[in-house]
C-alpha positions as CSV (number, residue, x, y, z in Angstrom):
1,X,-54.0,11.9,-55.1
2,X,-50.7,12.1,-57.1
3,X,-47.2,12.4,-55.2
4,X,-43.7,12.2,-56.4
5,X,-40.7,10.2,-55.7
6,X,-39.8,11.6,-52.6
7,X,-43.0,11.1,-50.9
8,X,-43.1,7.2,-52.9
9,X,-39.9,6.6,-50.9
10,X,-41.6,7.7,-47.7
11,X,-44.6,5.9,-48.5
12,X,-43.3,2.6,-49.1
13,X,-40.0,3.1,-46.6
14,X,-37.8,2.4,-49.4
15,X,-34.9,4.8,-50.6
16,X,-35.2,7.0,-53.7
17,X,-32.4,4.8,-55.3
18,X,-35.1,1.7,-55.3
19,X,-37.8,3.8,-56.4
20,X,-35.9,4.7,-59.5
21,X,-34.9,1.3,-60.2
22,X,-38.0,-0.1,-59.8
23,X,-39.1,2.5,-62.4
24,X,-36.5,1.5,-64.3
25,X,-37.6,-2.4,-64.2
26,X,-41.3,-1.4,-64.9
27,X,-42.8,-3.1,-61.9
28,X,-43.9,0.4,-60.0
29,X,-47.8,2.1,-61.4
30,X,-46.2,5.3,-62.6
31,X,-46.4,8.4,-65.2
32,X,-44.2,11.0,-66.5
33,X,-46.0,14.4,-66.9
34,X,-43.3,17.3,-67.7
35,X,-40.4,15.4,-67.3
36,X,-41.7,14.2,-63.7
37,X,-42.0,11.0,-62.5
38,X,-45.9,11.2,-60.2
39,X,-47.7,8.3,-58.6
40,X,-51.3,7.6,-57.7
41,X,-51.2,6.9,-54.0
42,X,-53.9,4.6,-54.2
43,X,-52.7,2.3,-56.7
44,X,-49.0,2.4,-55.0
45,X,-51.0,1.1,-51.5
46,X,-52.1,-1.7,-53.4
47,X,-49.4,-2.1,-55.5
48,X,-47.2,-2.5,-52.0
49,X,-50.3,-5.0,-50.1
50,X,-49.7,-7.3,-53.2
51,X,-45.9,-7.7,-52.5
52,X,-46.8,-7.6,-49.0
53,X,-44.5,-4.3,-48.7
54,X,-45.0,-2.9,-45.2
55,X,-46.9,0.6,-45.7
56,X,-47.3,2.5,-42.3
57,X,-51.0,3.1,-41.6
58,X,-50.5,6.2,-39.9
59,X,-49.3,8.0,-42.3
60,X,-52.8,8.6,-42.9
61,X,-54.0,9.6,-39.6
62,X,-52.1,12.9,-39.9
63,X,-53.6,16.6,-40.7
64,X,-52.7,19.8,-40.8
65,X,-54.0,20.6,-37.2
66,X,-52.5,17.1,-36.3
67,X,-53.5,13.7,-35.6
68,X,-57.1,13.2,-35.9
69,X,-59.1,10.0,-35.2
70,X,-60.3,7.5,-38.6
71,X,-62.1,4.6,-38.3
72,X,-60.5,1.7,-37.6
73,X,-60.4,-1.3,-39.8
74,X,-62.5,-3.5,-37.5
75,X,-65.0,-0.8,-37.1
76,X,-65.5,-0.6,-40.9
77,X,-65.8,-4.5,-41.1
78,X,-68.5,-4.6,-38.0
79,X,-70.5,-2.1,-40.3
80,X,-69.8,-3.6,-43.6
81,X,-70.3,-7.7,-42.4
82,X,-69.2,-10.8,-43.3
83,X,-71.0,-13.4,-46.3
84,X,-70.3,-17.3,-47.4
85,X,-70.9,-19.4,-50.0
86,X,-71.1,-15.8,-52.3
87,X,-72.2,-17.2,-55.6
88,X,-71.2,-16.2,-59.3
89,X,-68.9,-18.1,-62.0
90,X,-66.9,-15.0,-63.4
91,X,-65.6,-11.6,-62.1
92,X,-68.8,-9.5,-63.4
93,X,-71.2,-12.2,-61.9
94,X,-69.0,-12.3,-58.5
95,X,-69.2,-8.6,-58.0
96,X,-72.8,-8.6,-58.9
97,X,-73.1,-10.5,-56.3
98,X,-71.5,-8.5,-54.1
99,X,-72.8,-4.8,-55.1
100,X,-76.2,-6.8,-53.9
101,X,-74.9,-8.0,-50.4
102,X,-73.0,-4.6,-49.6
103,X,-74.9,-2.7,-46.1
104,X,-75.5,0.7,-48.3
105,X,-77.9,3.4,-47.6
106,X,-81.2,3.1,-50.3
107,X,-79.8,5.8,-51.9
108,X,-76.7,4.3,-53.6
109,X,-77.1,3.3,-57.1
110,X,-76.6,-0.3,-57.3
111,X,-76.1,-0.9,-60.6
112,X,-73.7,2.5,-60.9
113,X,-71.8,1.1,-58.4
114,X,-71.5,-2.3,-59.9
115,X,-69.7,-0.4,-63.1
116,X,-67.5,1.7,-61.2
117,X,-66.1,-1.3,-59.3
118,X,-66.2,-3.0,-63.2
119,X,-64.5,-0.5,-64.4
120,X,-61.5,-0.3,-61.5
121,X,-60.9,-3.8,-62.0
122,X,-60.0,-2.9,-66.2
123,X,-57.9,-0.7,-65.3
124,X,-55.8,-3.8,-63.2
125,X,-56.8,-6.8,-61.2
126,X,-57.3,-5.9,-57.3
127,X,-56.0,-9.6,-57.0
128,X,-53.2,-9.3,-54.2
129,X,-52.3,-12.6,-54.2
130,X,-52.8,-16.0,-52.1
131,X,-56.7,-16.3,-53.3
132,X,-57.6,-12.8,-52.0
133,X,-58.8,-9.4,-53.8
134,X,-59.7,-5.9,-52.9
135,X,-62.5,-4.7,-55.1
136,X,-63.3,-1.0,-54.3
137,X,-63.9,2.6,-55.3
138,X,-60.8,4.6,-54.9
139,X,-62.4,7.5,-55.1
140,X,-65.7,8.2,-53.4
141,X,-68.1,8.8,-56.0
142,X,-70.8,6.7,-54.5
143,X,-73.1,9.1,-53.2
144,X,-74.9,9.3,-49.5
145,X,-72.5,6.9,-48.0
146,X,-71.4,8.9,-44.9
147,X,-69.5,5.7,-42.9
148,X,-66.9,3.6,-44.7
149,X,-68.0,-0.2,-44.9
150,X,-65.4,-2.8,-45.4
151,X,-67.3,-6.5,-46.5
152,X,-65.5,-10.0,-46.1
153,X,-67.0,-12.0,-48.9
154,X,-66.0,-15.9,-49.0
155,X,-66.8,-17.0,-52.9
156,X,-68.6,-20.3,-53.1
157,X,-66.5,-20.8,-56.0
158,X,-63.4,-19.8,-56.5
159,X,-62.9,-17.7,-59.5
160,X,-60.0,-15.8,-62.0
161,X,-59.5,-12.4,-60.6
162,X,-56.5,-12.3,-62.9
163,X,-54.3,-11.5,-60.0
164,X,-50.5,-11.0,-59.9
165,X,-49.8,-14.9,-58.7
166,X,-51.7,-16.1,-61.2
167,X,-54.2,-17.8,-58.3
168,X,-58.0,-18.2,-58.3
169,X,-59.8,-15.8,-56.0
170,X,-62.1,-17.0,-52.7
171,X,-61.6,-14.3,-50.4
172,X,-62.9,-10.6,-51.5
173,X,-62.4,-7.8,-49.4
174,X,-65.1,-4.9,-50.7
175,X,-63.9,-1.2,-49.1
176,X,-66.7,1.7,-49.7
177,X,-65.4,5.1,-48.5
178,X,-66.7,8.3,-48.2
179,X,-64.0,10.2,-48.6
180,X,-60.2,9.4,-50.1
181,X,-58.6,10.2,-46.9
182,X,-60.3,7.0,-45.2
183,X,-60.0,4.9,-48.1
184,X,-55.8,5.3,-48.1
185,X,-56.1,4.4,-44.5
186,X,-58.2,1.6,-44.4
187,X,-56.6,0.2,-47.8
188,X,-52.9,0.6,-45.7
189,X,-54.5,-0.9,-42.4
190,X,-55.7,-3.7,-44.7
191,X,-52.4,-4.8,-46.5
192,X,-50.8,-4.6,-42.6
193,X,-52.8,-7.2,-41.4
194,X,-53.3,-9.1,-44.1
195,X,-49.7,-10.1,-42.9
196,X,-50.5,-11.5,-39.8
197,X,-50.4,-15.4,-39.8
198,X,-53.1,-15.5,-37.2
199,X,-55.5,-13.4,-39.2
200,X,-54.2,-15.1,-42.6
201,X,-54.7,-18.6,-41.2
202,X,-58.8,-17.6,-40.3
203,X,-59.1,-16.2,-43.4
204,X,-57.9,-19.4,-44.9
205,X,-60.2,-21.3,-42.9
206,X,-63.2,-19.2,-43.3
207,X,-63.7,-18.9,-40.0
208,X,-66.5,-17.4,-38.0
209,X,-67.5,-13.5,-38.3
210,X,-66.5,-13.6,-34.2
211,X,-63.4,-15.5,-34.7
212,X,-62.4,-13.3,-38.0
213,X,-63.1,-10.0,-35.8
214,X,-61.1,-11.4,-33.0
215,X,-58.0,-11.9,-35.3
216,X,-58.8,-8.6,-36.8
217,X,-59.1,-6.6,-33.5
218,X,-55.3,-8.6,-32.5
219,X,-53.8,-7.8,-35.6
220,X,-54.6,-4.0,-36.0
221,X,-53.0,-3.8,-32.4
222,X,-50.0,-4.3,-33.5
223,X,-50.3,-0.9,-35.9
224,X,-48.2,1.5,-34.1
225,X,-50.0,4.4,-32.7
């Protein structure tokens, strides 16, 4: 889903003046096709949650016959779970580990999935900073999933995730969408509460699933509807 710098500058609430510096400096996920600058919304979202830039969430909840109802963030983390202790020594191994803990219909290709989220992280670390990552599938090519799971995975062992900080990674957050729409919203609600101190501080603790969800449910509250 490519936009331009107009719709960057809405997206991140920034002016077009910043936008063009920050193409300038080379620090914004950009590409010129005919003498335009265009953006990948996806990677701008996570661009944003790993400078913890404020991204309105519902700027996603909008359609063309109006506001319609997506799932919240809470919701797709009651479906998708919570795991400790996640073993593996290295990315591959770690996401291994994951692809086999994910709640997926019997369906889903295991292993295909376990290459597509491979193959995202080549194309740049989901590392967002302070320990945590967001391995997904931006676009929703795994088959038969018809509700969006979001997974809370607490490493045994934290690992290089070659994030933007530089710091190991002990905290994954794993987001499997069925459509793009839903992943752009979940992805935005994500990087808004990952700003919450009372979320961040269970998170750091590893706290229980019921004390995680708690701090979940309270943070996304504070999304304006």
């Amino acid at each position: 889903m490519e936009i331009g710098v107009k719709e960057a500058s809405g997206l991140l609430e920034v002016s077009e003046k910043t936008i063009y510096r920050w193409i300038r400096e080379q620090v914004l996920p950009v590409y010129r096709l005919n003498d335009q600058y265009r953006f990948n919304r996806a990677e701008l979202l996570e661009w944003a949650t790993a400078r913890n830039l404020q991204v309105d969430p519902n700027l996603f909840s909008e359609s063309a016959a109006g506001k319609v109802e997506l799932p919240s963030l809470a919701a797709a983390l009651k479906a998708g779970g919570v795991a400790y202790a996640v073993g593996g020594d290295d990315q591959p191994s770690v996401l291994r580990a994951i692809v086999g803990l994910l709640k997926l219909p019997d369906s889903v290709d295991r292993d295909f999935l376990f290459q597509i989220l491979q193959a995202r992280e080549s194309l740049g670390s989901t590392g967002v900073g302070d320990g945590i990552a967001i391995p997904h599938v931006r676009n929703p090519l795994v088959q038969h999933v018809s509700q969006p799971t979001v997974t809370l995975c607490f490493l045994a062992t934290p690992i290089d995730f070659h994030a933007l900080d530089g710091k190991p990674v002990n905290t994954l957050f794993t987001l499997i969408c069925p459509t793009i729409k839903i992943h752009l919203n979940l992805l935005s609600r994500l990087g808004f509460v990952l700003r919450d101190p009372a979320f961040k501080n269970a998170l750091g603790r590893q706290a229980s699933a019921e004390e995680l969800m708690a701090a979940l449910i309270a943070a996304e509250k504070q999304i304006k509807s």
